[in-house]
C-alpha positions in Angstrom: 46.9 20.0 26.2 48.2 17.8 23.6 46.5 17.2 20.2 46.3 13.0 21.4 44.9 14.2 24.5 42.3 16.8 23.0 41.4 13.9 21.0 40.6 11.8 23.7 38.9 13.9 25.9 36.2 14.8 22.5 35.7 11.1 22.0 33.6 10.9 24.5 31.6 13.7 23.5 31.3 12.7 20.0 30.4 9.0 21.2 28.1 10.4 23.5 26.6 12.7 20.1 26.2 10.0 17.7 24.4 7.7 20.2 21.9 10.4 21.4 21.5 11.0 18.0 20.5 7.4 16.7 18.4 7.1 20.2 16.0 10.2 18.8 15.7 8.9 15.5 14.8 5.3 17.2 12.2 7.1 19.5 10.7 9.0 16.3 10.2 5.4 14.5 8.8 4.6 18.2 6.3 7.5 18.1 5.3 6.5 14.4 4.5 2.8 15.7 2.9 4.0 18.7 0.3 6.4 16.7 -0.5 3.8 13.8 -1.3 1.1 16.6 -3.3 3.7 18.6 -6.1 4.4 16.0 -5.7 0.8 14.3 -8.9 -0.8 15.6 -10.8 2.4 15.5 -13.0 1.6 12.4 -12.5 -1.9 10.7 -10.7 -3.7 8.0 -10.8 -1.5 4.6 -11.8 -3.6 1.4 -8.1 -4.7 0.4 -7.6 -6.3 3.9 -10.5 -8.3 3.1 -9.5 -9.6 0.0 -5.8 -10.4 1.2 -6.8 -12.2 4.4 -9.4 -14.2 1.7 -6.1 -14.4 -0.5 -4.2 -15.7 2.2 -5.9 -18.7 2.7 -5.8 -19.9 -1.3 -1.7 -19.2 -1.5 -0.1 -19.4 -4.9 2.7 -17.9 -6.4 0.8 -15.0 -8.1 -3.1 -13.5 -8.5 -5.0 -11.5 -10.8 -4.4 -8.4 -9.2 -1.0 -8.1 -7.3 1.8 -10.5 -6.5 1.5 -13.6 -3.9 3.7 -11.4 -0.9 0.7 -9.6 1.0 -1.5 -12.4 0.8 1.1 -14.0 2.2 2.2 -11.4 4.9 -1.8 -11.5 5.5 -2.0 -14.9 6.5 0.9 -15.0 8.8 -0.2 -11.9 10.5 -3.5 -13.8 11.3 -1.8 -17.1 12.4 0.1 -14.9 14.3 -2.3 -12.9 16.3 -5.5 -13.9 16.3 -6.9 -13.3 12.6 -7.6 -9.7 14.8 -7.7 -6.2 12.9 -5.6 -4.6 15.6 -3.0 -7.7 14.7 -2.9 -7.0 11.2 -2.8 -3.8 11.5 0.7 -3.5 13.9 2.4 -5.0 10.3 2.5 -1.7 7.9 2.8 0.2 11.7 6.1 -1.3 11.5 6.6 -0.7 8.5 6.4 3.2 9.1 8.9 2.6 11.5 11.1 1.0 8.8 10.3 3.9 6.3 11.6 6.4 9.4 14.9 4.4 9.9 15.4 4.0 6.2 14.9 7.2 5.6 17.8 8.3 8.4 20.0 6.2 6.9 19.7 7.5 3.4 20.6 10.9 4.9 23.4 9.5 7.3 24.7 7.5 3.7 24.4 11.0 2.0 26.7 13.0 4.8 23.7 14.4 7.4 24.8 15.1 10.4 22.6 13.8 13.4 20.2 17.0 13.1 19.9 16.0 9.3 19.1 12.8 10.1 16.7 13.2 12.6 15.1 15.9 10.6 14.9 13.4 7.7 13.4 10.2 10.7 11.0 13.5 11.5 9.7 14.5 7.7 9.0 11.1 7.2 6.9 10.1 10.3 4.9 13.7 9.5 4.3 12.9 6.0 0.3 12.4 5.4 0.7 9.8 2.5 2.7 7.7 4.9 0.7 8.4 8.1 -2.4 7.4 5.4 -0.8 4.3 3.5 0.9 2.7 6.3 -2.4 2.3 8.8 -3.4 -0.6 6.4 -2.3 -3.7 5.4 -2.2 -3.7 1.6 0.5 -4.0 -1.4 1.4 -0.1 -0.8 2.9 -0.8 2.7 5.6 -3.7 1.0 5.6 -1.4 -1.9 6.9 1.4 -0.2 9.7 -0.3 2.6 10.8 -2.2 -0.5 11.3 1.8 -2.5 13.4 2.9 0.8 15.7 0.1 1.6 16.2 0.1 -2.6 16.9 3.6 -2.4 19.4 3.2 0.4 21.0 0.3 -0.8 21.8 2.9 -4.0 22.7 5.7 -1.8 25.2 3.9 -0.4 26.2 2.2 -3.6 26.8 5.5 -5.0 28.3 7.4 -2.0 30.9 4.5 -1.6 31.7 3.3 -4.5 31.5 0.0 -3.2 29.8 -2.4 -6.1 29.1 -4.7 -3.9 25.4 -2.7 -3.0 24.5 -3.9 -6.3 23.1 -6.9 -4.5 21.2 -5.0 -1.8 19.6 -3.3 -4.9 18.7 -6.0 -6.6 17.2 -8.1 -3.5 15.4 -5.0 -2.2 14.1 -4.4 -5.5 12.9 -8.0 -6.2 11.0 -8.1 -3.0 8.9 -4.9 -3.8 8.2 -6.6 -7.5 6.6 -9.9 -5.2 4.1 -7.3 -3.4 3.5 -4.7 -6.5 5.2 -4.4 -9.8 5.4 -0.6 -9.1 9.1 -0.7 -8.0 10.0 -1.6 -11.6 9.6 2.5 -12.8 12.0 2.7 -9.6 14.7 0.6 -11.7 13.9 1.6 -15.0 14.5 5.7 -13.4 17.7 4.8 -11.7 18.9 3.1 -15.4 18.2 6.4 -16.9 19.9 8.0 -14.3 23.2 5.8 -14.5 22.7 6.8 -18.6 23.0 10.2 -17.6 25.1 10.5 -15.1 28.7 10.1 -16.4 30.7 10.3 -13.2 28.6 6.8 -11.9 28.6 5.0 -15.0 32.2 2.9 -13.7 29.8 1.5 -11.1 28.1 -0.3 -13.9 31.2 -2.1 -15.1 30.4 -4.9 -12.3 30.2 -8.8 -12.1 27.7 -8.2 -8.9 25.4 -5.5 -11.0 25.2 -9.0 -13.3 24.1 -11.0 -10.2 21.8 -8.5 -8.4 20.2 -8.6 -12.6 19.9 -12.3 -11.6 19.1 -11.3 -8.2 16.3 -9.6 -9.6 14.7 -11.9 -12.0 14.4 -14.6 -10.1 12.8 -13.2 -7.1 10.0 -11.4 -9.8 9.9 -14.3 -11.8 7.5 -16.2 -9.9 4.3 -14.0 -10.7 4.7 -13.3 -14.5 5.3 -16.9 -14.3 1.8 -17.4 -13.3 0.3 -14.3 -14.8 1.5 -16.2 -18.3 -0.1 -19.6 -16.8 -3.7 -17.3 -16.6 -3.7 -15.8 -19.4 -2.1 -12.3 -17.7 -5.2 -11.4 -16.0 -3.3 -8.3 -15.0 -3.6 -6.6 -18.0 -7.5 -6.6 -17.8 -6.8 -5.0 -14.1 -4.6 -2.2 -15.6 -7.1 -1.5 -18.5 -9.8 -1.1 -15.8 -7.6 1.5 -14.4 -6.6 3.6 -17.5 -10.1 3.9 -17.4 -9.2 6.6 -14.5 -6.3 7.7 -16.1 -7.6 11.4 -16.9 -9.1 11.9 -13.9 -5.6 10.9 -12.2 -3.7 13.4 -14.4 -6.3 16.1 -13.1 -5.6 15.5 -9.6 -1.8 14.4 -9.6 -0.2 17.7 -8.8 -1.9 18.5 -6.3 -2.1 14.8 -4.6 2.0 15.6 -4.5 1.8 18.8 -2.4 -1.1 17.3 -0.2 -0.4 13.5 0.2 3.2 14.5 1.6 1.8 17.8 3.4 2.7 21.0 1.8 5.0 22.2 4.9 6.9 19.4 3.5 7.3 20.6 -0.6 10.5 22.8 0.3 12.0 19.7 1.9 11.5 17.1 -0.7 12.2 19.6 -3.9 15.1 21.0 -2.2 16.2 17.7 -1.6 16.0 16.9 -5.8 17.5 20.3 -6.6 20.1 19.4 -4.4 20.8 15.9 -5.5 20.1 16.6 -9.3 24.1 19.1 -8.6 25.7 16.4 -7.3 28.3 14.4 -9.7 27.3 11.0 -8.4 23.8 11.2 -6.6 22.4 12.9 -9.9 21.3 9.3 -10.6 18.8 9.2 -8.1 17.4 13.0 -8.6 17.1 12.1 -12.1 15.2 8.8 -11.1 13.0 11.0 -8.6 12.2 13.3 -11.8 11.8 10.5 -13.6 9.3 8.3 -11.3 7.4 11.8 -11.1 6.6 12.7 -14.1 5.9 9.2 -16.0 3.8 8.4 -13.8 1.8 11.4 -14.1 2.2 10.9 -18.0 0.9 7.0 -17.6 -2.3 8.6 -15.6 -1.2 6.8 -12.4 -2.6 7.8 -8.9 -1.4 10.2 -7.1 0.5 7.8 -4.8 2.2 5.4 -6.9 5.7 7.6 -7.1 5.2 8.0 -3.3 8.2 5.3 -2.2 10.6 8.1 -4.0 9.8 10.9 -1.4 11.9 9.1 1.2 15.1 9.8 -0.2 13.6 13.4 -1.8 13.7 13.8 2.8 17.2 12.3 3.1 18.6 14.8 0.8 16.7 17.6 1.5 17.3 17.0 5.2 20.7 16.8 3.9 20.6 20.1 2.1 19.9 22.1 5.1 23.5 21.3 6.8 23.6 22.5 10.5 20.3 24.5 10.0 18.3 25.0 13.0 16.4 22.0 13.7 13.6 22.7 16.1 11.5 24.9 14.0 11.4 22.7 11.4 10.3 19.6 13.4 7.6 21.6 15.1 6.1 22.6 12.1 6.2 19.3 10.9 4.8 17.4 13.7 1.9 20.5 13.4 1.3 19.6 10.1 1.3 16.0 11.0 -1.5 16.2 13.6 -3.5 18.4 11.0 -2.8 15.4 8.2 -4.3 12.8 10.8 -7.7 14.0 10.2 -7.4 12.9 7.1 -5.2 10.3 6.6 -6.0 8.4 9.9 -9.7 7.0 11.7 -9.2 9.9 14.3 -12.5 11.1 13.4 -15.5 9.4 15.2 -16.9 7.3 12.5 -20.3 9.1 12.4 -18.3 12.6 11.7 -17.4 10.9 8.6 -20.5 12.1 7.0 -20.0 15.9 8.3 -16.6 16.5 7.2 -15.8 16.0 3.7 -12.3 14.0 4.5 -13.2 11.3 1.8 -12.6 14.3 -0.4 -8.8 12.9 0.2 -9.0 9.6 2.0 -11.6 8.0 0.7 -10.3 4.5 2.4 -12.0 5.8 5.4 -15.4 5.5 4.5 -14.5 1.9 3.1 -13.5 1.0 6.8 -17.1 1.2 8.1 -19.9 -1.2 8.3 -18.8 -4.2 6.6 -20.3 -6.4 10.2 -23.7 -4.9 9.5 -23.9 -5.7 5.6 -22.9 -9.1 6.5 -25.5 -9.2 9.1 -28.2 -7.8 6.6 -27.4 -10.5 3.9 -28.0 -13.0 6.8 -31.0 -11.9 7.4 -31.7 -12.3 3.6 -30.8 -15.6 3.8 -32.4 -17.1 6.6 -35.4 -15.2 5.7 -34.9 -18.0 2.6 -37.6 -21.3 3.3 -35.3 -24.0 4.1 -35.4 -26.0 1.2 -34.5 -22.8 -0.8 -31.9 -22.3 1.5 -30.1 -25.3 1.2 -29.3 -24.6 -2.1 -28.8 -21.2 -1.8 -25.3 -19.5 -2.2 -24.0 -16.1 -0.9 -22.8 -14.0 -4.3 -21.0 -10.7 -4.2 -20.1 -8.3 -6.7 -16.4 -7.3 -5.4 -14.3 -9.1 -3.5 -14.5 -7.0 -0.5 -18.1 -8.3 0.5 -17.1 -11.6 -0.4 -14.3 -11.0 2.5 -16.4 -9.7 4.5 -18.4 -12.6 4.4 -16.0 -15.0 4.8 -14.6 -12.9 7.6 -17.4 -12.0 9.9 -20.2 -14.5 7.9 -19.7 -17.8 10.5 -20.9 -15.9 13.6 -24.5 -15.2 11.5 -24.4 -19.2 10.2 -23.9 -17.8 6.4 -21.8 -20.3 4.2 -18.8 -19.1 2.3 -19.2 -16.4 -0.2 -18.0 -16.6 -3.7 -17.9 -13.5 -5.7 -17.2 -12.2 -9.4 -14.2 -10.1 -9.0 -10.5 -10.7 -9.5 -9.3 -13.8 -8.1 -12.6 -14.7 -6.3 -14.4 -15.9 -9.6 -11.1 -17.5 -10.8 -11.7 -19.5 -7.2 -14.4 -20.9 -8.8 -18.3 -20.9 -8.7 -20.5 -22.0 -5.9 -21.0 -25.7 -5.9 -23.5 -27.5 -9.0 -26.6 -27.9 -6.1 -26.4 -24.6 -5.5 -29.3 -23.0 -8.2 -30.4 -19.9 -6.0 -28.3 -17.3 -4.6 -28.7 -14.4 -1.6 -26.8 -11.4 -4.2 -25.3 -8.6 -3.1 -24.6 -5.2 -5.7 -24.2 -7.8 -8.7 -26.1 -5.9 -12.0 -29.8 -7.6 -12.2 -29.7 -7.3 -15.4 -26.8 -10.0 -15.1 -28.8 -12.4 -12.4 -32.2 -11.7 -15.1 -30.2 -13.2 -18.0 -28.9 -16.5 -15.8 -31.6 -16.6 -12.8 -35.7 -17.0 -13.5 -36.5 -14.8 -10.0 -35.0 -12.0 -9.3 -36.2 -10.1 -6.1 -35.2 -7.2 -4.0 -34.2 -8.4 -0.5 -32.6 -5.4 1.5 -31.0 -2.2 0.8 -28.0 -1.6 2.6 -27.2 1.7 4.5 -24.5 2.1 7.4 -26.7 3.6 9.5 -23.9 6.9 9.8 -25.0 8.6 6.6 -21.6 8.3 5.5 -21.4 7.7 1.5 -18.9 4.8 0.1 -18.6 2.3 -1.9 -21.5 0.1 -0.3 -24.4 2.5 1.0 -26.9 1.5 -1.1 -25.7 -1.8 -2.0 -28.7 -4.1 -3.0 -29.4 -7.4 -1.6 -31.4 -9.7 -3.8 -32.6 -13.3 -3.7 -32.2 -14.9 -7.2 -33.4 -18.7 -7.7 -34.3 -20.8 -10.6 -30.6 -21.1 -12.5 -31.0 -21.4 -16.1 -28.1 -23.5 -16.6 -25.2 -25.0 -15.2 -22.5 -23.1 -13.1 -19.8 -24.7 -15.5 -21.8 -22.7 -18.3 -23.1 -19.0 -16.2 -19.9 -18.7 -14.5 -17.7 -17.5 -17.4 -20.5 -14.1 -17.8 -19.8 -13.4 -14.5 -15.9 -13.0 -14.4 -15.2 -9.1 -13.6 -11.5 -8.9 -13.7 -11.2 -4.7 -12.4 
């Protein structure tokens, strides 16, 4: 047989290779979908859901406490299906499938061959913090699509010396900074890994690096824009959080080995080792390195560097050459259904307060019971007489009873709520006739100072035993305002 006609009889075969091997990672991002969406109604809407669906419906261009793209994402999920939990939730479900393409693509860009790259598609649909962070529809979700697709577009920038990725970079990268300014330690570690790197540094001598700059700026701009126009609320948000910051530094190295399962370790530090010895890809293990440690330095939590692990599996996936692939991928997907425990509602909610998950979770327990507190407070209020409850409003410490209350509140005749926190008190108090109140969890020391009654209503418990954020939550019924709304409402303002 001739060489042309070897040739064309392996075609096939290697046509036949590659397409089998794109189907499987395909079905792996399937699987990933199909697993989010099969648990996503199983408790309710955690706190941040809450607030972005109650964001969504006041759209500007920034907030307090994040940038205006989930709020926005929020509200065209509900136009789209129904304002239903199950709705919002298929958005970060596809977004895990994203993260599993991405993350076969980085190790396609980086040389895998198809067992690499499913291995990579598998590491990353196993990986708890993923399995955990992409079941909800918050800023991490946005956050960490936005870290994979950046961290392609740079893999591939590097790998082919092809400028032109500059302006993938730069897009992807603006995009995260309109859901969460944590992508910025992404392209402040990838500029001290261009610094570093001397065999990449001619990539930098580039009009389009100049224009994904631009590229960048003017997609972030919008938020600081209006963080500037507020005062920079954010600030107070991240000072509230340093208040953490030891207790994040305690727990950060061991968040890394558990949050992305510790079958998975070898994976993602081989895949740095193995980067960091590369000429050219040093710039991204340097930026993993990087993104790792400052943000254990800055007292972050233990998730904020987690967009970076979805190369640290492209590389390590990488790594491993034409090593056999099946007893990896079972011990991942073991691993996997172990991490669902924890990181998804597989639980029945009740077990909750048996099995001490929210040790690592703790979103779970902030998933229950939000229909029976708002039930409770209207049972406050239209315990109210009626000429007290005309003028009554419905005040909540954080803005995830306020949502709840303006989520579920219609069905048990309550009026909207308006709470404290972040961009809920910068929405403005209830309206001047209003001079009583139905309170929930606000200090009474607070309602003393501004209110002449103060009673106990309720106490709120979840009826499962299960200890979060609102068990115990008190319900009173304040009347008698001391003084204007215009005057009380700036003593109220909890920016956290």
């Amino acid at each position: 047989m001739t060489a042309r006609a070897a040739a064309s009889a392996a075609a096939p075969r290697m046509i036949g290779t590659v397409i089998s091997g794109k189907r499987a990672v395909w079905l792996v991002a399937a699987a990933a979908f199909g697993v989010e969406m099969a648990v996503s109604g199983r408790y309710g809407y955690v706190r941040d859901e809450l607030y972005f669906l109650a964001c969504g419906q006041h759209l500007a261009w920034g907030y307090v406490d994040q940038p205006a793209l989930t709020p926005l994402l929020a509200r065209l999920d509900a136009l789209l299906t129904g304002n239903t939990l199950v709705g919002l939730r298929a958005l970060p479900a596809l977004g895990l499938a994203a993260l599993v393409l991405l993350t076969a693509a980085m190790a396609r860009a980086l040389g895998a061959g198809r067992r690499g790259q499913l291995l990579a598609a598998i590491a990353t649909a196993c990986c708890a913090e993923y399995l955990g962070a992409m079941h909800e529809l918050t800023t991490t979700p946005v956050d960490f699509v936005s870290w994979a697709a950046a961290l392609l577009a740079v893999t591939t920038l590097l790998t082919r010396s092809d400028p032109r990725w500059w302006l993938a970079l730069g897009g992807y990268a603006g995009v995260g900074m309109d859901a969460k300014w944590n992508i910025g330690f992404l392209v402040a570690a990838l500029a001290v890994g261009f610094a570093l790197t001397p065999a990449a540094r001619p990539l930098l001598r580039s009009r389009y690096l100049v224009c994904a700059a631009v590229m960048f700026a003017v997609l972030a701009a919008p938020d600081f824009v209006w963080q500037a126009a507020h005062g920079w609320p954010n600030f107070d948000v991240f000072r509230h959080l340093q208040q953490q910051a030891w207790q994040n530094r305690l727990l950060y190295w061991p968040i890394q080995v558990v949050y992305t399962s510790i079958i998975l370790v070898p994976l993602w530090v081989g895949g740095i080792r193995w980067a960091l010895r590369d000429a050219r890809l040093r710039v991204v293990g340097i930026a993993a390195v990087t993104v790792i440690v400052v943000q254990f330095a800055l007292g972050g939590k233990g998730y904020y560097p987690g967009g970076i692990y979805t190369f640290c599996f492209a590389a390590g996936a990488t790594a491993l050459g034409d090593a056999p692939l099946r007893p990896r991928a079972i011990r991942y997907v073991v691993a996997a259904a172990v991490s669902a425990v924890i990181a998804l509602p597989v639980l029945p909610a009740a077990a909750l307060a048996r099995f001490p998950v929210q040790k690592v979770n703790y979103d779970l327990g902030e998933e229950i019971g939000w229909p029976s507190q708002v039930a409770l407070l209207a049972r406050a209020y239209d315990s109210l007489p009626a000429s007290q409850r005309s003028v009554a409003a419905v005040l909540a410490a954080n803005y995830g009873e306020a949502g709840a209350v303006d989520r579920y509140g219609a069905a048990f005749g309550l009026p909207q709520a308006y709470s404290v926190d972040n961009d809920y008190w910068l929405w403005g108090p209830p309206p001047a006739r209003d001079t009583a109140a139905v309170v929930v969890n606000v200090p009474p020391a607070l309602l003393r100072r501004w209110f002449s009654s103060v009673r106990v209503a309720a106490v709120y418990r979840n009826g499962l035993g299960v200890s979060d954020d609102e068990e115990g939550a008190v319900i009173y019924v304040a009347a008698g305002l001391r003084a204007p709304w215009s005057t009380v409402w700036p003593f109220f303002r909890d920016y956290s």
